[in-house]
N, CA, C and O atoms as a Tinker XYZ file with bonds, in Angstrom:
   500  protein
     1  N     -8.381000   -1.379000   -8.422000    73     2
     2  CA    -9.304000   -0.376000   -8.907000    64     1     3
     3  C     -9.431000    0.709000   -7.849000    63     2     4     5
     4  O     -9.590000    0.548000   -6.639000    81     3
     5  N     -9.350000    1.636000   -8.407000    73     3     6
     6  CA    -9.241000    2.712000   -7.471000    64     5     7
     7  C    -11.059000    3.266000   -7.572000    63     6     8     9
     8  O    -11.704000    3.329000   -8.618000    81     7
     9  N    -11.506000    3.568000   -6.349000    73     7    10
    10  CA   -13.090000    4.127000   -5.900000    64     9    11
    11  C    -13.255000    5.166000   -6.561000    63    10    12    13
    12  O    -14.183000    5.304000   -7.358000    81    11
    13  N    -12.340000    6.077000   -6.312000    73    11    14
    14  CA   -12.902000    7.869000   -6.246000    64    13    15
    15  C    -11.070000    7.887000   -6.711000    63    14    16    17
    16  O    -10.170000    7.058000   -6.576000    81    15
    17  N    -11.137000    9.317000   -7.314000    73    15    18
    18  CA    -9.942000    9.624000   -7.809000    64    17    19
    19  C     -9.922000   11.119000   -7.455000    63    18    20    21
    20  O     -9.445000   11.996000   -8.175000    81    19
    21  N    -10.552000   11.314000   -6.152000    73    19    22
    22  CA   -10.251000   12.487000   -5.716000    64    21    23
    23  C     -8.831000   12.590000   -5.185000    63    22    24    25
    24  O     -8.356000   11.768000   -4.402000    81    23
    25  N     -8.063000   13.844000   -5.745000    73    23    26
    26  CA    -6.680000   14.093000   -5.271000    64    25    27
    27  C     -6.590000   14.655000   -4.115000    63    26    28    29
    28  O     -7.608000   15.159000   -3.641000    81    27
    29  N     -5.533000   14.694000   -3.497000    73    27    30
    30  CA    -5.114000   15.498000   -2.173000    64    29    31
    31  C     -3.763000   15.405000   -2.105000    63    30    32    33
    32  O     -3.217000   14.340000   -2.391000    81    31
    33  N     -2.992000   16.579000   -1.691000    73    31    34
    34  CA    -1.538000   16.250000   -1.433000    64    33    35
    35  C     -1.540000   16.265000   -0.023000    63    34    36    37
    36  O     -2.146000   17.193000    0.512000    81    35
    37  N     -0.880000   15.271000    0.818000    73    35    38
    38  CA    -0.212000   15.302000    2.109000    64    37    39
    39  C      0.584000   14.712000    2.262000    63    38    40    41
    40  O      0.794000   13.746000    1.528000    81    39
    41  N      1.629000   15.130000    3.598000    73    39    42
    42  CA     2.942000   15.024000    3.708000    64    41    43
    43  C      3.222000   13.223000    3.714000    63    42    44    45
    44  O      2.405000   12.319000    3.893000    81    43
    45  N      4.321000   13.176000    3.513000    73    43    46
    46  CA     4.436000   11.556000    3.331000    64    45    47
    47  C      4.845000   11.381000    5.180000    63    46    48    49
    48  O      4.384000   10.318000    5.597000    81    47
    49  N      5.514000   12.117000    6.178000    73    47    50
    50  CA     5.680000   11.631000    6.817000    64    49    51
    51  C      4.259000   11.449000    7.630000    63    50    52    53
    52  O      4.264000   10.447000    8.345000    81    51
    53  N      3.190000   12.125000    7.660000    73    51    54
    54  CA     2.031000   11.876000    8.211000    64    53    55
    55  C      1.450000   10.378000    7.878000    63    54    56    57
    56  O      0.848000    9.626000    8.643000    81    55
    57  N      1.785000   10.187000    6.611000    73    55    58
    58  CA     0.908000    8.738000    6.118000    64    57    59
    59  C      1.707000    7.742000    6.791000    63    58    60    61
    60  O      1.184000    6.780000    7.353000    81    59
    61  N      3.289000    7.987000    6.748000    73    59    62
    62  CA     3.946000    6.640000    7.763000    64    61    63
    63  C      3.552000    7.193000    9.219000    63    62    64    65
    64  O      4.019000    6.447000   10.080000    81    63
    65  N      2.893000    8.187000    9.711000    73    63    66
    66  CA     2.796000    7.711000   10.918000    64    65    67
    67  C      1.468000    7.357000   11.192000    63    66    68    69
    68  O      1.290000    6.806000   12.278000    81    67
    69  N      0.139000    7.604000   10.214000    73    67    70
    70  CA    -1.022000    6.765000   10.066000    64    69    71
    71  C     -0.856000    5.543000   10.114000    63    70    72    73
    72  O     -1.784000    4.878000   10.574000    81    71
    73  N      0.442000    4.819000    9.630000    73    71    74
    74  CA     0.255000    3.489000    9.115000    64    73    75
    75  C      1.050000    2.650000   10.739000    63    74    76    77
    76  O      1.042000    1.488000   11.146000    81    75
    77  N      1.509000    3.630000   11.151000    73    75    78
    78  CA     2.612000    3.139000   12.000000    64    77    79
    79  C      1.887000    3.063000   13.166000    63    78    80    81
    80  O      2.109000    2.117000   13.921000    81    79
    81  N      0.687000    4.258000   13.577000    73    79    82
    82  CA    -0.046000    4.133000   14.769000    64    81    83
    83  C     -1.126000    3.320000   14.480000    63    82    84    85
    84  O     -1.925000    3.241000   15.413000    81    83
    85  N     -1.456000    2.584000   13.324000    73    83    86
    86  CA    -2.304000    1.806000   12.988000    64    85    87
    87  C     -3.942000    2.296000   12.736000    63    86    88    89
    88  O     -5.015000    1.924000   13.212000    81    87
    89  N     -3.519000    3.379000   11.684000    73    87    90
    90  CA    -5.214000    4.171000   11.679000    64    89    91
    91  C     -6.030000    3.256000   10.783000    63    90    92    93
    92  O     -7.259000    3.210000   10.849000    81    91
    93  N     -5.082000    2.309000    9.689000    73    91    94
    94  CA    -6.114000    1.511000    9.050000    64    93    95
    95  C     -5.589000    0.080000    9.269000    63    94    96    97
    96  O     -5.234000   -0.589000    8.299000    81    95
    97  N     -5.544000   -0.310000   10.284000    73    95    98
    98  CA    -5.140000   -2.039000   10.946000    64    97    99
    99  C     -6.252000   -2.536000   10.928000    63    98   100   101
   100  O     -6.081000   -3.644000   10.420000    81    99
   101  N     -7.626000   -2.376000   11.242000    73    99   102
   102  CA    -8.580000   -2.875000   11.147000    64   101   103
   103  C     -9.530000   -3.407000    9.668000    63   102   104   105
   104  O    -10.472000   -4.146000    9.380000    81   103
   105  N     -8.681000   -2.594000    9.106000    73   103   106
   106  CA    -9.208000   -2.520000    7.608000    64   105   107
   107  C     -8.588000   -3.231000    7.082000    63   106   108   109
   108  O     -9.174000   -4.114000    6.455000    81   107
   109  N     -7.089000   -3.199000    7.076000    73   107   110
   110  CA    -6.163000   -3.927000    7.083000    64   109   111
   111  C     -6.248000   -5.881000    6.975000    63   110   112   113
   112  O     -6.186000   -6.584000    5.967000    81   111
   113  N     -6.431000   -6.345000    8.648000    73   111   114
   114  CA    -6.861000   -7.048000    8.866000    64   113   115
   115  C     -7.994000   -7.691000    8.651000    63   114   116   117
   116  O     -7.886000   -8.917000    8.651000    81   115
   117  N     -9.120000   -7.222000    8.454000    73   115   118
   118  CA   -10.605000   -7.687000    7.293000    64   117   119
   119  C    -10.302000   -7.676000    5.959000    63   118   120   121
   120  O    -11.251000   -8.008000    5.248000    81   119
   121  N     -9.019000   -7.330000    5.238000    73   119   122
   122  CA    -9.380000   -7.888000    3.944000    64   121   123
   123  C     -7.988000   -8.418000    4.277000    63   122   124   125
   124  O     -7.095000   -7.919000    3.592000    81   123
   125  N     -7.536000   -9.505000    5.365000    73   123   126
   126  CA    -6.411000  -10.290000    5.201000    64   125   127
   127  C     -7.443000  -11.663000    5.607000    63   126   128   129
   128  O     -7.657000  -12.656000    4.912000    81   127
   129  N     -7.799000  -11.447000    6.503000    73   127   130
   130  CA    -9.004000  -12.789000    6.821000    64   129   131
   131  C    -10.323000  -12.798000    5.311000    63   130   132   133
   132  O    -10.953000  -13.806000    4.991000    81   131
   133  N    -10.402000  -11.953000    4.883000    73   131   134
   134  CA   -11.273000  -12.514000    3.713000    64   133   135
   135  C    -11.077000  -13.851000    2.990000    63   134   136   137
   136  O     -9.917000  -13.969000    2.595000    81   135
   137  N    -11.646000  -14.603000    2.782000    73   135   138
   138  CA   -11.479000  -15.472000    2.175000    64   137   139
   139  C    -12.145000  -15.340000    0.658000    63   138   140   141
   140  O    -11.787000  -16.018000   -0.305000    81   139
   141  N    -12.985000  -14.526000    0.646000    73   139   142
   142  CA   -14.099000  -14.839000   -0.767000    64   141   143
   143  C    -13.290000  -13.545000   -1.322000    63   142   144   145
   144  O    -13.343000  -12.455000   -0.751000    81   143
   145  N    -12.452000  -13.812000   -2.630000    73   143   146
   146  CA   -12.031000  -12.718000   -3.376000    64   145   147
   147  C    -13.028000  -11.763000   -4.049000    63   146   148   149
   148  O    -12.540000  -10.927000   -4.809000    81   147
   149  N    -14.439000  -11.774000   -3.862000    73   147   150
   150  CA   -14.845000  -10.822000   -4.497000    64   149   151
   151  C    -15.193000   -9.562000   -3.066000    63   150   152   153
   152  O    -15.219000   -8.340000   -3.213000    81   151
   153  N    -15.291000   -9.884000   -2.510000    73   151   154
   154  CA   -15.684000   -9.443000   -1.505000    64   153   155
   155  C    -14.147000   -8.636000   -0.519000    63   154   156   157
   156  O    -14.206000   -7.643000    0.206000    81   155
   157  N    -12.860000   -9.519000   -0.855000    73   155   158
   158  CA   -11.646000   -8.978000   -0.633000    64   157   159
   159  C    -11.639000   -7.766000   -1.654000    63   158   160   161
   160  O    -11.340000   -6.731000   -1.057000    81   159
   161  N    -11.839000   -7.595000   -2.807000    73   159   162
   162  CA   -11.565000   -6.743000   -3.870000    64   161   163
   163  C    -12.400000   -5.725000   -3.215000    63   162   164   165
   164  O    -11.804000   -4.721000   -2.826000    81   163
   165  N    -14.118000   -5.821000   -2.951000    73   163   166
   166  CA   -14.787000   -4.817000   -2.200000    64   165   167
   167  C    -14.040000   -3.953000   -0.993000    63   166   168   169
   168  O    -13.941000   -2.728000   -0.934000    81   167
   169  N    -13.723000   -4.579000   -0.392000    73   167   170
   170  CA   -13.095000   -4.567000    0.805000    64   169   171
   171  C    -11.573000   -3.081000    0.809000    63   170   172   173
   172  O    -11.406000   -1.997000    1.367000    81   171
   173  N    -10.803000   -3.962000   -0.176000    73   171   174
   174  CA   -10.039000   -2.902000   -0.706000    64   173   175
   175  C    -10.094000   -1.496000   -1.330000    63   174   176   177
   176  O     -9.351000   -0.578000   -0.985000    81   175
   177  N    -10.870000   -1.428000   -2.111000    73   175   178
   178  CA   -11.790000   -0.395000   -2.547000    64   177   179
   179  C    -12.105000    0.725000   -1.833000    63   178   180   181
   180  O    -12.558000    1.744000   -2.354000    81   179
   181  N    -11.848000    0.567000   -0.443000    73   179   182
   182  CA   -12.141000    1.310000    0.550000    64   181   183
   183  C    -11.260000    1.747000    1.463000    63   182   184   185
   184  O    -11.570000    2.313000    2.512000    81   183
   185  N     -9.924000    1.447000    1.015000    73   183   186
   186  CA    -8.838000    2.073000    1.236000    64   185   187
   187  C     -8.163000    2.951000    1.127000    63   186   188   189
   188  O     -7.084000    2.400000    0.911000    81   187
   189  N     -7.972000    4.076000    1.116000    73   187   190
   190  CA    -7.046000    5.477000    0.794000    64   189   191
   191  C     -5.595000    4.814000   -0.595000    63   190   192   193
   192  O     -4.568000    4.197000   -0.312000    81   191
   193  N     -5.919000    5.110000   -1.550000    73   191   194
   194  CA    -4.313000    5.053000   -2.535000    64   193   195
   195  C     -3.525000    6.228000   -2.090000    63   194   196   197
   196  O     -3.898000    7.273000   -1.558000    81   195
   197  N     -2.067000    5.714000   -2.514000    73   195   198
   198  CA    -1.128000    6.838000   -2.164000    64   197   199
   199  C     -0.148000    6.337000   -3.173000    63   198   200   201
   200  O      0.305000    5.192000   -3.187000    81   199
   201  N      0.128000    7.250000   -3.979000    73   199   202
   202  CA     1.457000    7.612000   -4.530000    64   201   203
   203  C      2.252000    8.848000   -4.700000    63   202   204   205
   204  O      2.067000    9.975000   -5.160000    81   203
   205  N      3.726000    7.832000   -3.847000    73   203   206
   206  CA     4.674000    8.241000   -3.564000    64   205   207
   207  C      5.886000    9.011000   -4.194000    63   206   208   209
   208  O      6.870000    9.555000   -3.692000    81   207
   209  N      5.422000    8.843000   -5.551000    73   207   210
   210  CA     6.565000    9.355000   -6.163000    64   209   211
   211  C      6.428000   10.839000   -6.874000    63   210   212   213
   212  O      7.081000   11.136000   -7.875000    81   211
   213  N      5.341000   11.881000   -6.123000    73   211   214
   214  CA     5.363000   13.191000   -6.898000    64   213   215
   215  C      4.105000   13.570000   -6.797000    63   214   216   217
   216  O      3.308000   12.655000   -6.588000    81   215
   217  N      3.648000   14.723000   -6.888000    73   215   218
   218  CA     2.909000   15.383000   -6.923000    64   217   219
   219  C      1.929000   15.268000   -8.687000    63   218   220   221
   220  O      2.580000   15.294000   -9.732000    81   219
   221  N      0.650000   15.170000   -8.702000    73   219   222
   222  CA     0.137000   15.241000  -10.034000    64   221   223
   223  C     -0.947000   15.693000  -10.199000    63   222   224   225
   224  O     -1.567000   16.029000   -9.190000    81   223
   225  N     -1.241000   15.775000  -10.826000    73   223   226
   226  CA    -2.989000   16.388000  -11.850000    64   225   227
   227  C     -3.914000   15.534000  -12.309000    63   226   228   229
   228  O     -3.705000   14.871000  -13.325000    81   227
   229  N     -4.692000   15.477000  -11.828000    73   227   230
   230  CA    -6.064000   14.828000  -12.090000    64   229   231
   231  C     -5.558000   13.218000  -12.058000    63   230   232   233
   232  O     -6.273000   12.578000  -11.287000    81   231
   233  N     -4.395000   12.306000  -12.765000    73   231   234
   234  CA    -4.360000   11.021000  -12.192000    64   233   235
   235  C     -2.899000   10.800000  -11.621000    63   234   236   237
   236  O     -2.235000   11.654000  -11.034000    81   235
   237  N     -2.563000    9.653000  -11.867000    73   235   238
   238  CA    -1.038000    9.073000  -11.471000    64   237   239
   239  C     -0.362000    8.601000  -12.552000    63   238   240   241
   240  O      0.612000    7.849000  -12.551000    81   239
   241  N     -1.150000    9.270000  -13.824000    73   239   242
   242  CA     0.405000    9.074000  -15.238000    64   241   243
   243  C      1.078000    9.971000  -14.754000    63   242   244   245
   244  O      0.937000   10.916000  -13.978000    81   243
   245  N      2.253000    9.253000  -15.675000    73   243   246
   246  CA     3.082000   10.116000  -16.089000    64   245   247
   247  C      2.995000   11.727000  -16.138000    63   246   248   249
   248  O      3.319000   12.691000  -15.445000    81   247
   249  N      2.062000   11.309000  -17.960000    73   247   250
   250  CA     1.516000   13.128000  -18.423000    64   249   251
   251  C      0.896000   13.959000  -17.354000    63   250   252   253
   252  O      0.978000   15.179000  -17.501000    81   251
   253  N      0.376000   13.560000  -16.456000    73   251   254
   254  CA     0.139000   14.297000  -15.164000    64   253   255
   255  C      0.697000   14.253000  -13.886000    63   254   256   257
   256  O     -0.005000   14.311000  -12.876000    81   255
   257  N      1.943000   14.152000  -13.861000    73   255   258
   258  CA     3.298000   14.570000  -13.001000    64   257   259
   259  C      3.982000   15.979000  -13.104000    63   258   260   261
   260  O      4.776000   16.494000  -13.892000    81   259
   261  N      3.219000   16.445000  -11.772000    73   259   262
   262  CA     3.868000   18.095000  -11.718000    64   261   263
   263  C      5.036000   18.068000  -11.136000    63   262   264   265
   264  O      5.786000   18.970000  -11.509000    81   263
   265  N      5.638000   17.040000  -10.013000    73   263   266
   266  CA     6.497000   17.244000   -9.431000    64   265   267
   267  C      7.180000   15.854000   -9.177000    63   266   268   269
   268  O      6.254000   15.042000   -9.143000    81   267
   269  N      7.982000   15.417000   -9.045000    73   267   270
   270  CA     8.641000   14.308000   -9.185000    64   269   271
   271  C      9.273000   14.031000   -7.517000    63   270   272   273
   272  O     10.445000   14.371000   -7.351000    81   271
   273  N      8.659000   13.537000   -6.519000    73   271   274
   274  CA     9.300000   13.562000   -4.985000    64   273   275
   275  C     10.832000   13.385000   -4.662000    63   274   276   277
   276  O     11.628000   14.092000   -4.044000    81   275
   277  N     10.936000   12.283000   -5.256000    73   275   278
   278  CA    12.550000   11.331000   -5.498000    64   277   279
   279  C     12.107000   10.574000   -4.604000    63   278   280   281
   280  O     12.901000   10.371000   -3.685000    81   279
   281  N     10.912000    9.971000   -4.516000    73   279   282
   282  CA    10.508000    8.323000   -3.918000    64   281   283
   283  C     10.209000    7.800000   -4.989000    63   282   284   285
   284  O     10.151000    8.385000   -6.071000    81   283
   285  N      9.952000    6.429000   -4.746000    73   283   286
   286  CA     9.638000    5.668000   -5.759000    64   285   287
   287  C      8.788000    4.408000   -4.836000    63   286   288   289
   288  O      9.352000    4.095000   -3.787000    81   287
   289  N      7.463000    3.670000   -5.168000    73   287   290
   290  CA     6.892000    2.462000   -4.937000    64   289   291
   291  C      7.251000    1.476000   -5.055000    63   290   292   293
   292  O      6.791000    1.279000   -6.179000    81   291
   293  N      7.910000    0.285000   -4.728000    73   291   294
   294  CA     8.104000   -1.045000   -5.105000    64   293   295
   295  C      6.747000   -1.623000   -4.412000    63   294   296   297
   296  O      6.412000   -1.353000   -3.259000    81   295
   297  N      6.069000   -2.406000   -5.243000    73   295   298
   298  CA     5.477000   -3.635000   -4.252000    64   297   299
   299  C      5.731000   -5.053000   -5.169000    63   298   300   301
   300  O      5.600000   -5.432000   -6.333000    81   299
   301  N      6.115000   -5.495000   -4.047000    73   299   302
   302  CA     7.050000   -6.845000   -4.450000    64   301   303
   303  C      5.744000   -8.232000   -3.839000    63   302   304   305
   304  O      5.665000   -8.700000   -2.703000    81   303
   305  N      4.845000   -8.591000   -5.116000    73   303   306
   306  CA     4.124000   -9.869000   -4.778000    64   305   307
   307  C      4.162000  -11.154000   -5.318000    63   306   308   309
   308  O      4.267000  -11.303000   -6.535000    81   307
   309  N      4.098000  -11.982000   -4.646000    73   307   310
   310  CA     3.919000  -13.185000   -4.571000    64   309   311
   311  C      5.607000  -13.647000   -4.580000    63   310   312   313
   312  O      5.892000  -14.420000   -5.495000    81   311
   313  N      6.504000  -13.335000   -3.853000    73   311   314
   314  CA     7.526000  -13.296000   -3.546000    64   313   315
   315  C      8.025000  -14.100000   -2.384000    63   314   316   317
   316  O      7.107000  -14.650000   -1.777000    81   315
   317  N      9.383000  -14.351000   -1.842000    73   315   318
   318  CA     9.852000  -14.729000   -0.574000    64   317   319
   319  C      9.991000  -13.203000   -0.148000    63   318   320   321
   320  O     10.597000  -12.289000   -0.708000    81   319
   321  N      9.157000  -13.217000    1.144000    73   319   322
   322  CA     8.599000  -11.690000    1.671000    64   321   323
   323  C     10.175000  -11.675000    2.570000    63   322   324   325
   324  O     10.792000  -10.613000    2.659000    81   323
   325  N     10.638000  -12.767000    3.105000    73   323   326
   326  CA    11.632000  -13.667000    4.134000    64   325   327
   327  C     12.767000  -12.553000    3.657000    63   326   328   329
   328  O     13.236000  -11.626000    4.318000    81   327
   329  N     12.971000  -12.838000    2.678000    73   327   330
   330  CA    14.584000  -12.550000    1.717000    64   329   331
   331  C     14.268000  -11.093000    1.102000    63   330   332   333
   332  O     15.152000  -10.252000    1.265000    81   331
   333  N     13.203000  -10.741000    0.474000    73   331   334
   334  CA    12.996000   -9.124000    0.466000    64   333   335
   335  C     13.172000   -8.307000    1.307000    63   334   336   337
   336  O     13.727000   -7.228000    1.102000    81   335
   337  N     12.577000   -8.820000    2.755000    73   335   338
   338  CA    12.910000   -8.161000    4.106000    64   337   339
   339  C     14.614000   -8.369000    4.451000    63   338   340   341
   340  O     15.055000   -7.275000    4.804000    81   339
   341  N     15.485000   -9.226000    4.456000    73   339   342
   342  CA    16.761000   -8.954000    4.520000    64   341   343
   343  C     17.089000   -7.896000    3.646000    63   342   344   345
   344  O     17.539000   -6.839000    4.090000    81   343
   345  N     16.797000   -8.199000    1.744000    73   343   346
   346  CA    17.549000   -7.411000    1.499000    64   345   347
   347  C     17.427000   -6.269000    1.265000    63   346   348   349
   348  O     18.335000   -5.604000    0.766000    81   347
   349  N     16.017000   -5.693000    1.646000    73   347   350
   350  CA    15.693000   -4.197000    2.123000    64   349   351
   351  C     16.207000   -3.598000    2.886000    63   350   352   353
   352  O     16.276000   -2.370000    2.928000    81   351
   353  N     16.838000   -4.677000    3.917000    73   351   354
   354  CA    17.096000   -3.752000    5.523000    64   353   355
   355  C     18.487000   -3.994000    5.326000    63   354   356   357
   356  O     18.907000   -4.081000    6.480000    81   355
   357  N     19.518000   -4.166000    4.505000    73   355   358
   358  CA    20.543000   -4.154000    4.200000    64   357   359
   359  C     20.640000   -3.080000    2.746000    63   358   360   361
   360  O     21.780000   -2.817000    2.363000    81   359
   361  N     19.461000   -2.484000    1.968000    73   359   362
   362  CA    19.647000   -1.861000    1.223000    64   361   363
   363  C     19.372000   -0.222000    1.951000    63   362   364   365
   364  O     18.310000    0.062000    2.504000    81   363
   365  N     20.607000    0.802000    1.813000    73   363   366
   366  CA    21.186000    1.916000    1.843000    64   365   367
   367  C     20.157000    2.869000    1.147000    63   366   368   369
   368  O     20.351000    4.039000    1.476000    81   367
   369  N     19.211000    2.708000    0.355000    73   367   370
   370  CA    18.177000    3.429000   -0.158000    64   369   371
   371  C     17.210000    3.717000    0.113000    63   370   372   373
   372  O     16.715000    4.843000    0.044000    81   371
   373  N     16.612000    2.467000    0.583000    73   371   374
   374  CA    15.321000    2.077000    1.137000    64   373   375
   375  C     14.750000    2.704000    2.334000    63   374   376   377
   376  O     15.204000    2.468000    3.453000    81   375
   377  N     13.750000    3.512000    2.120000    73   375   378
   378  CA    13.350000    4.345000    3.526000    64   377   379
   379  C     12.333000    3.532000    4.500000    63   378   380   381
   380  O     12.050000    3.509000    5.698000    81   379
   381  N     12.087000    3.119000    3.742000    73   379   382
   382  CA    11.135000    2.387000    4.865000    64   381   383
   383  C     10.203000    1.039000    4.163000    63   382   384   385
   384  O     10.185000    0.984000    2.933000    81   383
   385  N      9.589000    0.179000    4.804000    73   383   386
   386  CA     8.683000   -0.881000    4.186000    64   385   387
   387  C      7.667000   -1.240000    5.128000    63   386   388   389
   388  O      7.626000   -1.220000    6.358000    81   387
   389  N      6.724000   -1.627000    4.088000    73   387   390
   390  CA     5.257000   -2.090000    5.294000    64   389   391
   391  C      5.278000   -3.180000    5.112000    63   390   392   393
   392  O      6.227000   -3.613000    4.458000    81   391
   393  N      4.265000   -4.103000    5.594000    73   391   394
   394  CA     3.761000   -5.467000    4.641000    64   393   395
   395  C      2.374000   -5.086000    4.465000    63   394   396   397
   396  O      1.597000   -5.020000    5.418000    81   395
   397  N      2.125000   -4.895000    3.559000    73   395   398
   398  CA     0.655000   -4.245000    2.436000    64   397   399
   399  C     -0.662000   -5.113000    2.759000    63   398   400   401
   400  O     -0.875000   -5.516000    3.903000    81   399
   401  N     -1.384000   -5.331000    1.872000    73   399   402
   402  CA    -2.802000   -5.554000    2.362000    64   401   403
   403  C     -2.904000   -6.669000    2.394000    63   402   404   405
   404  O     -3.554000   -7.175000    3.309000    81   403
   405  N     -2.066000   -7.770000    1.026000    73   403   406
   406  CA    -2.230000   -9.129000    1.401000    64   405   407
   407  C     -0.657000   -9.255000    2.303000    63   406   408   409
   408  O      0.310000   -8.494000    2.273000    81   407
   409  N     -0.925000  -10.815000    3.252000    73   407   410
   410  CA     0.000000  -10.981000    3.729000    64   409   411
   411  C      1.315000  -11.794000    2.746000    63   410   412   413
   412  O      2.323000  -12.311000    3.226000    81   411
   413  N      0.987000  -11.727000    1.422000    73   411   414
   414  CA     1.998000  -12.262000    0.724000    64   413   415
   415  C      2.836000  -11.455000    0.215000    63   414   416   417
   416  O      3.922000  -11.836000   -0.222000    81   415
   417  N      2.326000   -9.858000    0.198000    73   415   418
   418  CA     3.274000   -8.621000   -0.313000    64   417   419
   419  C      3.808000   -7.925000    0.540000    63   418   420   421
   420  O      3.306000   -7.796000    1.656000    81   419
   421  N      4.725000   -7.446000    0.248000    73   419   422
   422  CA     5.695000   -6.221000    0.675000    64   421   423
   423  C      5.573000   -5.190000   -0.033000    63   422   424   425
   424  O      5.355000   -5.341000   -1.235000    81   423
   425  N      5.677000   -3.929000    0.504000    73   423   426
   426  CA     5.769000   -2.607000    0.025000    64   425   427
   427  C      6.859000   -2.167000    0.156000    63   426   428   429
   428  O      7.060000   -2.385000    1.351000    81   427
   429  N      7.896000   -1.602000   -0.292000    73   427   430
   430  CA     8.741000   -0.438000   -0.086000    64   429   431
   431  C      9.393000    0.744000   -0.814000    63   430   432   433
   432  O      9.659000    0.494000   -1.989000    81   431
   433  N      9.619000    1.615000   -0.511000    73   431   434
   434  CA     9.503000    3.210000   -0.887000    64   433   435
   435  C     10.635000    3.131000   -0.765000    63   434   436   437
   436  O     11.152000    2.822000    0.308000    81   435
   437  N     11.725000    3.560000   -2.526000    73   435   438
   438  CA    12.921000    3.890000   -2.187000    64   437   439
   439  C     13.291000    5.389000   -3.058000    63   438   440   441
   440  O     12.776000    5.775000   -4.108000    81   439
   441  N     14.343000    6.054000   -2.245000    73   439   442
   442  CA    14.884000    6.820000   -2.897000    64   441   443
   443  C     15.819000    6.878000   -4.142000    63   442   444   445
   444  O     16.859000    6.253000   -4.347000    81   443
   445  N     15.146000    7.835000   -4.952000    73   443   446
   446  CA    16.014000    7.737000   -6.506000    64   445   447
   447  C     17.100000    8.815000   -6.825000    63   446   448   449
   448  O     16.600000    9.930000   -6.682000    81   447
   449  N     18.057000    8.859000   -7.103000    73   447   450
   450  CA    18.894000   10.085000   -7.857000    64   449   451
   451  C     18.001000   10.523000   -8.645000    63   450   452   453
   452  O     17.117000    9.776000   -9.064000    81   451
   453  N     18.082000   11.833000   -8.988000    73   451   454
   454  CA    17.090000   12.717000   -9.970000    64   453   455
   455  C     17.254000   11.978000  -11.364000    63   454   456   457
   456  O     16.197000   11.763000  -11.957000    81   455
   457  N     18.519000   11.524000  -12.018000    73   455   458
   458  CA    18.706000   10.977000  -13.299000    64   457   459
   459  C     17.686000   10.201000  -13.425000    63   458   460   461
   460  O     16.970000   10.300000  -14.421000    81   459
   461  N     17.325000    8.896000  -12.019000    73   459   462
   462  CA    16.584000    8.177000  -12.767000    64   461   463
   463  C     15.444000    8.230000  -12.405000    63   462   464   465
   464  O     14.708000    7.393000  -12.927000    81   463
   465  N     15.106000    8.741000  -11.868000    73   463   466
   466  CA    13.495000    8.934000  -11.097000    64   465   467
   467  C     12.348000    9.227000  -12.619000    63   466   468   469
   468  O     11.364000    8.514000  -12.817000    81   467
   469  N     12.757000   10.424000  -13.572000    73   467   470
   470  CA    12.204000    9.956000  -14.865000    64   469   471
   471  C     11.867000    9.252000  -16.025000    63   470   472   473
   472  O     10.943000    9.157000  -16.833000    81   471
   473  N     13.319000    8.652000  -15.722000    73   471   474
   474  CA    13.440000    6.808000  -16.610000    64   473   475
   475  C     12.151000    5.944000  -15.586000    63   474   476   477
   476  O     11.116000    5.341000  -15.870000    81   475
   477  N     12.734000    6.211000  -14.541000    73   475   478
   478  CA    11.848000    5.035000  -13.596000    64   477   479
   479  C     10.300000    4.937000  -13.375000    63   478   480   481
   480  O      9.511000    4.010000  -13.196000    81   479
   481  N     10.203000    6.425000  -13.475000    73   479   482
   482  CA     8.390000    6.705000  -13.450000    64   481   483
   483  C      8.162000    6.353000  -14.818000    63   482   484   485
   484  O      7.364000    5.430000  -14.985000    81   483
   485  N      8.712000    6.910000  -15.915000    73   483   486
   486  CA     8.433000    6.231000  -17.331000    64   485   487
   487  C      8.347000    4.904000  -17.366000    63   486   488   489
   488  O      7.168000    4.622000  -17.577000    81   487
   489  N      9.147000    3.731000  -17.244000    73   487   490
   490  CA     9.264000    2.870000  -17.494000    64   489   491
   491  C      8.454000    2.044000  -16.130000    63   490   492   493
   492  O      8.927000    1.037000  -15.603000    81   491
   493  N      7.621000    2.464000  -15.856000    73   491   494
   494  CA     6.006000    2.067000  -14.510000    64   493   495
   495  C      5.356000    2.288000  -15.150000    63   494   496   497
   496  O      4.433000    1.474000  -15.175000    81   495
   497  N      5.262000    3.211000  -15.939000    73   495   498
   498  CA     3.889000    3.512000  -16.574000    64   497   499
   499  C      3.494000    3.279000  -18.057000    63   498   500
   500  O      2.361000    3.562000  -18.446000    81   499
């Protein structure tokens, strides 16, 4: 659930280097030690959303996609994080990956050819 659905555009390389100098590790880390899921869900809530794949209007459909980046979101949960991480860092696309808020997911942001980046945002949403 997203808090506030106030928009903002900023650069994607600023947010990997927020994430990289650790501006929200602390936040991070309190909803990885949570134990009481209602209170994890609170917790989250209070996190900055970001999507990666384009510029939009008022939400993150589709119908309000002004600009299409040529990134794309994977988050890959409840997975072998083990074997995603090989075959990310052996995949030629893949710009980069975090490990996300729980410690059972992975995040990663890959690049699309223009063909499919509209199939692909369609078929997310």
């Amino acid at each position: 659930k997203v808090k506030t659905k106030v928009c903002i555009n900023v650069k994607i390389r600023d947010v990997i280097e927020d994430i990289k100098n650790g501006k929200y590790r602390n936040q991070i880390e309190e909803i990885r030690s949570e134990n009481d899921p209602e209170k994890k869900k609170l917790l989250k809530e209070n996190l900055p959303a970001i999507t990666v794949s384009g510029t939009f209007n008022n939400s993150h459909s589709a119908k309000d996609l002004i600009q299409h980046s040529g990134l794309i979101q994977i988050d890959f949960d409840h997975v072998d994080t083990n074997k995603v991480k090989e075959d990310l860092e052996k995949d030629q696309y893949t710009l980069w990956r975090i490990r996300a808020k729980r410690s059972t997911d992975s995040a990663v942001r890959r690049s699309t050819d223009s063909a499919a980046k509209r199939s692909t945002y369609s078929a997310a949403n």
